[in-house]
C-alpha positions in Angstrom: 242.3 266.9 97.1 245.6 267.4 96.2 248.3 267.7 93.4 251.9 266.3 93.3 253.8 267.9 90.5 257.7 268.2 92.4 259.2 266.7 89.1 257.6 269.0 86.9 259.4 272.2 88.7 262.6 271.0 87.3 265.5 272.8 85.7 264.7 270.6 82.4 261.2 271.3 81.9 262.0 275.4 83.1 264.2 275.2 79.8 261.3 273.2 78.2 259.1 276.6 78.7 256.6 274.5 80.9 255.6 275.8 84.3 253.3 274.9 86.9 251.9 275.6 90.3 248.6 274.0 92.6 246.7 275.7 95.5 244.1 274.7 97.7 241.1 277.4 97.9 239.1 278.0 101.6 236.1 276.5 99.7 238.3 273.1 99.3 238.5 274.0 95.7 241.7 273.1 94.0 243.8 275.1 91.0 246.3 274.1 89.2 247.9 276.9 87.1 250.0 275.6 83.4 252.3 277.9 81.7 253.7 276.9 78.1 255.7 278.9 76.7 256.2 276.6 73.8 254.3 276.6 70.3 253.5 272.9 70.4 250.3 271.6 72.4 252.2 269.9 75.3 251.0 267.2 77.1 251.6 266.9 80.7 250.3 264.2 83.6 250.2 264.5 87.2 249.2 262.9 90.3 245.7 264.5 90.8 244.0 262.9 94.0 240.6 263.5 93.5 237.2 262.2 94.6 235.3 260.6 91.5 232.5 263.4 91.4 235.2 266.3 90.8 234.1 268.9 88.4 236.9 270.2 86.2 236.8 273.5 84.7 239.4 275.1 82.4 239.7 278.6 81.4 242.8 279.4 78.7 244.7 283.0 77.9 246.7 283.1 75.5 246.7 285.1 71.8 243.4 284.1 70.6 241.6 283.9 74.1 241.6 286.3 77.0 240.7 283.9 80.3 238.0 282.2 78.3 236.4 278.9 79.6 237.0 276.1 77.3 234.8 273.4 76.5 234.5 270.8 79.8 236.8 268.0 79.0 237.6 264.5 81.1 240.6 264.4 82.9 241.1 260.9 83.0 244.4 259.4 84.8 245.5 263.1 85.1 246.5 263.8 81.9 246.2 267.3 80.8 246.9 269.1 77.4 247.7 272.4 77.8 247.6 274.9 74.5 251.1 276.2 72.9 251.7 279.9 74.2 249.6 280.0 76.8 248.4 279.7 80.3 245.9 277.2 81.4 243.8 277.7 85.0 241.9 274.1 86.1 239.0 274.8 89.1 238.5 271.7 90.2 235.4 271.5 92.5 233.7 268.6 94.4 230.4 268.0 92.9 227.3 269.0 94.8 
């Protein structure tokens, strides 16, 4: 599993108030941290190599929730919403 997000660490989107970062867990787990400091819902798509069984969870913070998992959504082509305001965490685990 990995994540390729170089071009979204750019000067640009820093002034664009979006921020991101990716590890890899011991337990192969993958998270992907999203920081938008905008008001607007910004949409953002990256390069997510995962297997087809993936689970994806999502857990938000931001005025109205404190680290509070969100609904499960699809992550189809990579493309991920992430609320105005806030910070998003996605788990993404292999499926059992």
């Amino acid at each position: 599993m990995s994540v390729i997000y170089d071009a979204y660490n750019t000067e640009e989107n820093l002034k664009d108030g979006v921020l991101l970062s990716a590890y890899k867990n011991t337990d192969d787990s993958l998270v992907l941290v999203a920081i938008n400091q905008r008001d607007a819902v910004t949409d953002i798509k990256l390069k997510v190599d995962l297997p087809p069984n993936t689970k994806m969870e999502r857990y938000v913070t931001s005025e109205s929730y404190n680290l509070s998992k969100m609904p499960d959504v699809q992550f189809g082509k990579g493309k991920f919403q992430i609320m105005g305001k806030s910070l998003t965490t996605f788990v993404f685990n292999k499926a059992d």
